[in-house]
N, C-alpha and C positions, 0 to 999 in steps of 0.2 A: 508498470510500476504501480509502477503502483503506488494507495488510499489513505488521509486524516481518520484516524481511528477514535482521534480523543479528542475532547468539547469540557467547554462547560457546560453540554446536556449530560455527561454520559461516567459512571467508572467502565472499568472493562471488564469484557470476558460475562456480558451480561446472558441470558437466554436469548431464542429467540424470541422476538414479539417485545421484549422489554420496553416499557414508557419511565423515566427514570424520575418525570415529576411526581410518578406514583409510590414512589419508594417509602414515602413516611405514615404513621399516621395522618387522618384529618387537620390534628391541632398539633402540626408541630411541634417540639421547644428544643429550642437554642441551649446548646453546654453551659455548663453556671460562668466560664469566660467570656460569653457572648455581649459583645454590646451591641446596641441601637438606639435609634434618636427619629424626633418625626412623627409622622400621622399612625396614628393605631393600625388602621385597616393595613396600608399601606407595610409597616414592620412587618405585619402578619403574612403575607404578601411572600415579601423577601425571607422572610424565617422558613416560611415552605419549600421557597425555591432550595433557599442553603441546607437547612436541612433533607433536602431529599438527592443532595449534592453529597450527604457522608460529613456535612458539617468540617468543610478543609477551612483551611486557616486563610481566610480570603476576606474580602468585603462587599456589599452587593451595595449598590445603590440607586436612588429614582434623581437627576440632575434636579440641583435645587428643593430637594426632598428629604424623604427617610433616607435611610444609611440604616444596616445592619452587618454584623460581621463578628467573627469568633479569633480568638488570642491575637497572636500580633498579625497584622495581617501582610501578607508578600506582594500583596495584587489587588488592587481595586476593579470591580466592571461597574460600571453608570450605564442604567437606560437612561434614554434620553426622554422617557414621559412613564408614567403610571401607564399609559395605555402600550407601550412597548414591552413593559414588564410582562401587563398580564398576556399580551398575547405570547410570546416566549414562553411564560410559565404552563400555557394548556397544551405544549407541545415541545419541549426543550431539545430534543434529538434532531429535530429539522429545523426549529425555527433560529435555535441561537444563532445557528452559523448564517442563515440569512441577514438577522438585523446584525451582526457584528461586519458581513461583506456590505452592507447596506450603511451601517456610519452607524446607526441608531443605539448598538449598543458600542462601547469605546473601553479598553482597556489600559488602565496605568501598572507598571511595572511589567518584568520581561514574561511573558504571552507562555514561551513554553514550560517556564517553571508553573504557571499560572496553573496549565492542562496539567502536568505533573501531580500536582497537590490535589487539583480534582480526581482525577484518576485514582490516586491509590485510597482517595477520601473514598470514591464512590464503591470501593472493593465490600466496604462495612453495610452497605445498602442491599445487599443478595439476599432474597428469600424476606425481602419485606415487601412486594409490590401487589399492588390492586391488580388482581386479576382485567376485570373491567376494562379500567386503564390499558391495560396489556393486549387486548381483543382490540379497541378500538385503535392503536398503534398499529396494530398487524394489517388494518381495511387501511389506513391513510397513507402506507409505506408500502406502495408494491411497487413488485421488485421488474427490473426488466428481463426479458429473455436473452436466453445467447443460443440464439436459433442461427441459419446461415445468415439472414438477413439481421436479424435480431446484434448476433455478434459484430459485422458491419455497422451500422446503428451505433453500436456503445464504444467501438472503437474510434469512429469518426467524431465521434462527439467530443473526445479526451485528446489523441495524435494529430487529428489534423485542424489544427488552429493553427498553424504556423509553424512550418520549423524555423522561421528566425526567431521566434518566441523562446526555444528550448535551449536554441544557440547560447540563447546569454546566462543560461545559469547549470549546462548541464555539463561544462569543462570541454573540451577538446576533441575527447573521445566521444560525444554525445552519447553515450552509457545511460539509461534512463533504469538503472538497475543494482541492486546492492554494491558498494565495492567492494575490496577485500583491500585490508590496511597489514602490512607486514609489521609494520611498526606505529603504534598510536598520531603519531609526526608525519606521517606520510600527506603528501598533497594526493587533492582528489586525482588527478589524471594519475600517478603512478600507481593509486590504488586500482583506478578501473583497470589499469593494463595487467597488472597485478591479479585482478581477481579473474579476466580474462586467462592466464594465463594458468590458474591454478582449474578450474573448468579445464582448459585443454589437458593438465597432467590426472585429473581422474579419468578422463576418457581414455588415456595415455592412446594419445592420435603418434601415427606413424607417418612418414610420407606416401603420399600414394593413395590414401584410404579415400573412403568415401563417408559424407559427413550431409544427414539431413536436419536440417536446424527451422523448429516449429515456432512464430513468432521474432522474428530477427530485429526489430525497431529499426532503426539507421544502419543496422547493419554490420556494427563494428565487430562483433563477436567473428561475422564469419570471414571478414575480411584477415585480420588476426590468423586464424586457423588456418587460411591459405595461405598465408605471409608466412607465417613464423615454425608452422609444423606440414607445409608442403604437403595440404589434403584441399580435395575439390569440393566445395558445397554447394549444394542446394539451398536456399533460405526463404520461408516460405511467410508475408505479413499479408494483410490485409487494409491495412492502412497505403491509402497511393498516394501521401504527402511524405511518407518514410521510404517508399520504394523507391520513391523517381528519385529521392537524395541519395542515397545507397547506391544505387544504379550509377549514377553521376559519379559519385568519391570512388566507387571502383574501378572506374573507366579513368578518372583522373590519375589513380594510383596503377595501374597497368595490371589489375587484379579481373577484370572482366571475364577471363577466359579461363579461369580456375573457380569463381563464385557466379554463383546466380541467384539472381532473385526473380522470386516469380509473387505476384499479387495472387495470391487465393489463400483458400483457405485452409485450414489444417487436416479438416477431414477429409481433403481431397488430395493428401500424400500421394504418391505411388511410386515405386523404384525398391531398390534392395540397397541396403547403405551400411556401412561399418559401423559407421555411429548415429545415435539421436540424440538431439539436443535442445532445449526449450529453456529460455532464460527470462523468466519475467514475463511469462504468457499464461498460465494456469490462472492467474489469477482472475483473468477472464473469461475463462472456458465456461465455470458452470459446474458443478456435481453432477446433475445429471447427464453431464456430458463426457466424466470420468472414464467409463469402461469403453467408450469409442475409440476416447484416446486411447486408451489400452490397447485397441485393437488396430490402431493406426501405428502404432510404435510396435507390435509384434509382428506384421506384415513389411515394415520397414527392415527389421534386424534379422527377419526369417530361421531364426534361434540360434542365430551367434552373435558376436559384437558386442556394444558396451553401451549405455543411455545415462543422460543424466538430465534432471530436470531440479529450474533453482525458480524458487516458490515463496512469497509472504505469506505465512500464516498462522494459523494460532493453535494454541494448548489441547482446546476441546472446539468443537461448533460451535459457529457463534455467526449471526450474517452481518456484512457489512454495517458497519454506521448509517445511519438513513440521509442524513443530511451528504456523506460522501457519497453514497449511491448515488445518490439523486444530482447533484451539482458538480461532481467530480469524474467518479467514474463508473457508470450506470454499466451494470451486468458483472461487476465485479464481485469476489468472493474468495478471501484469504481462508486456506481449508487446514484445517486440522490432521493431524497425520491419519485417522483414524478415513478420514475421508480421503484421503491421497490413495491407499491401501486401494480401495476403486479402481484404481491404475492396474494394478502389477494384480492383485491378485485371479482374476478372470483369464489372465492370461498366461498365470505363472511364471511371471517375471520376478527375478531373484532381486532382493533390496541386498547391495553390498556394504552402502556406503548411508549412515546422514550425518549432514556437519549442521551447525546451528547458529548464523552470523546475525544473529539482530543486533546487537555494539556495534558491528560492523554498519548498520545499515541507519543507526541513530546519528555514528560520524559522518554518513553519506551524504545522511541530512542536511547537516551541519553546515556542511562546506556547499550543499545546493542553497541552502537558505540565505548564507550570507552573499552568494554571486547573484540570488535574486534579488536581496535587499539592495545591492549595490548596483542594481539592472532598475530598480522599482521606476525611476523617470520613462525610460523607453517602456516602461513593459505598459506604466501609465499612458503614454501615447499611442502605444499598442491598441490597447484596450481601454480602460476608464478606470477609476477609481475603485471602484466595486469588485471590478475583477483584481487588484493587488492586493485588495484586504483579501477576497476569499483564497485565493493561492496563497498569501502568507498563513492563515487560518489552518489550511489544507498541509503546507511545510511544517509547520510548529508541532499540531497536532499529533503529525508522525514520528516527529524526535520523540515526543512523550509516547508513541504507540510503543517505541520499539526500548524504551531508556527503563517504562514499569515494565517491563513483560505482556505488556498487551497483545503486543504482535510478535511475532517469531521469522524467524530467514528460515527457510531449509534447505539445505541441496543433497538432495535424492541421487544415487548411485545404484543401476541395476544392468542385472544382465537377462539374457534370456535364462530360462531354470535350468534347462540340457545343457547351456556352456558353463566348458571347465576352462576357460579360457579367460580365466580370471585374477584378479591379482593374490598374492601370497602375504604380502602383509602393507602395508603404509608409506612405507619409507622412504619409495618415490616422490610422493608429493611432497615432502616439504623439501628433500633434497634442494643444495645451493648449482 
């Protein structure tokens, strides 16, 4: 799953390299609705930050100090010192979300509307930034690799802290992945089975087939597919806090001898399979790791059969958020269809199908954010304090990645080029 897209560093859909404190002129100025109060230096301070923020209808302030802020405002942020302001301000993409997991910066009023209004504010700031700025962002922000080891590395860092951690807010199914809502009303677990379900009718699996599934988390996907459509899978993670759970709930559920799970990696597929399938895993592959895939899924379908891959990602290029890379989920990279095309094309793999759920994945949120809020004591026991702010930080963030248009859902539908052994129209999937 995937990443917090949106801050109060950041609007979206930035370039790469962007530094968003650079976005204004030198000498800011505040809209003629702008108010503020307080020490000169200090206004000027907060009028840079706001305005290189797109000028949203928010209010900034130094506890016990200046206050600045434009129309009515929806959301207060307080540093908690001038000295917390300025550091945030020489770096807003990384540092906000540290002092906000850290206490130092403290928000009034509801957090995701907060990212919202920065976000579509920060849209007006494109094509105003300091180069400079933007150079020095690109040296301070690097990015991790998704090498064999490397992908390792960035997976463990994210999946294995605990699967009782995930337990408490990921519903039933432990689904760490888009749902699909039939009806706006739906509870989260009928949407995961839901969305599992409509995955299986693009593949349109048959009983009997053979199904190789790249990134499986807990599992649930391929368990389903051998339950409910009587196909054997392969499921192939790299996380061994996910595998040894999976392993376990399939052996609990009498499914062990129709599902496998193997810890490795993706490029080390091998077999000949009816289907492929990757739900929520691209997101850490890597671009330059794109045509491999490609190559591991054409050697898998051997040019028949059916694939589908379900992927976060955006409009045009753009690299993760820095402060999400870095604290959440290092080596990750939501790609652009333009970058997805890597895939299929080197291999001549047919695109049949793209659907586009990000509503879908904003409600996801939703109903994870509020089983975490509702988790927030144990997850504090858990962990500490620090870690419930940045996870709530990281949940909010993503409602507003996917509610602006920040981030996109896709699910990708292909065959090999030479099969005609493909569907005739639609009509299937949504069939009752």
């Amino acid at each position: 799953m995937n990443a917090i897209e949106q801050s109060l560093a950041k609007g979206p859909e930035h370039p790469p390299g962007n530094a968003v404190t650079a976005a204004t002129p030198s000498r800011p100025e505040l809209p003629a609705q702008a108010f503020g109060e307080g020490k000169r230096a200090d206004r000027w301070a907060l009028s840079r930050l706001l305005a290189s923020l797109g000028s949203p209808p928010i209010e900034l302030a130094i506890r016990d100090g200046a206050r600045v802020g434009v129309g009515s405002p929806i959301a207060r942020v307080t540093f908690d010192s001038r000295a917390t302001m300025l550091w945030v301000l020489a770096d807003v993409p990384s540092r906000f979300g540290d002092a906000y997991s850290d206490g130092t910066v403290t928000v009034e009023g509801d957090l995701v509307s907060l990212i919202e209004a920065v976000d579509r504010a920060g849209r007006r700031t494109v094509g105003r930034r300091d180069p400079f700025a933007a150079r020095v962002s690109r040296v301070l922000h690097r990015r991790h690799l998704n090498t064999l080891s490397g992908s390792r590395d960035n997976i463990h860092h994210h999946y294995d802290i605990g699967n009782a951690f995930y337990e408490l807010w990921l519903g039933s199914t432990m689904a760490y992945t888009c749902a699909y809502y039939p009806t706006p009303d739906a509870t989260l677990d009928e949407a995961q089975l839901a969305k599992m379900d409509h995955v299986c009718r693009k593949l349109r699996l048959k009983p009997g087939e053979s199904v190789v599934e790249a990134g499986c988390g807990w599992g649930m996907l391929a368990m389903h597919m051998a339950r409910r459509y009587g196909v054997r899978v392969r499921a192939f993670n790299i996380s061994h806090e996910q595998i040894l759970w999976a392993r376990e709930r399939a052996k609990r559920e009498g499914l062990a001898g129709s599902v496998e799970f193997v810890e490795d990696d993706y490029r080390n597929i091998s077999g000949r399979y009816d289907a492929f399938v990757s739900v929520g895993m691209l997101e850490h592959v890597g671009v330059k790791n794109y045509t491999a895939l490609g190559g591991v899924v054409q050697r898998c379908l051997g040019g028949r059969g059916r694939g589908l891959i379900h992927s976060i990602g955006r409009n045009r290029p753009a690299p993760l958020h820095p402060w999400t890379e870095k604290r959440i989920f290092p080596g990750g990279h939501p790609p652009a269809p333009s970058e997805m095309a890597r895939i299929f094309e080197p291999w001549d793999l047919s695109i049949l199908d793209v659907e586009n759920l990000r509503l879908h994945y904003a409600q996801t949120l939703r109903h994870w954010l509020a089983l975490f809020e509702g988790a927030s004591e144990r997850v504090r026991a858990m962990f500490d304090e620090k870690f419930v702010r940045m996870w709530r930080l990281y949940l909010s963030g993503s409602i507003a990645a996917f509610t602006t248009g920040s981030m996109q859902l896709f699910q990708v539908v292909f065959a090999p080029g030479e099969s005609n052994d493909i569907p005739w129209t639609r009509a299937d999937l949504y069939a009752s």
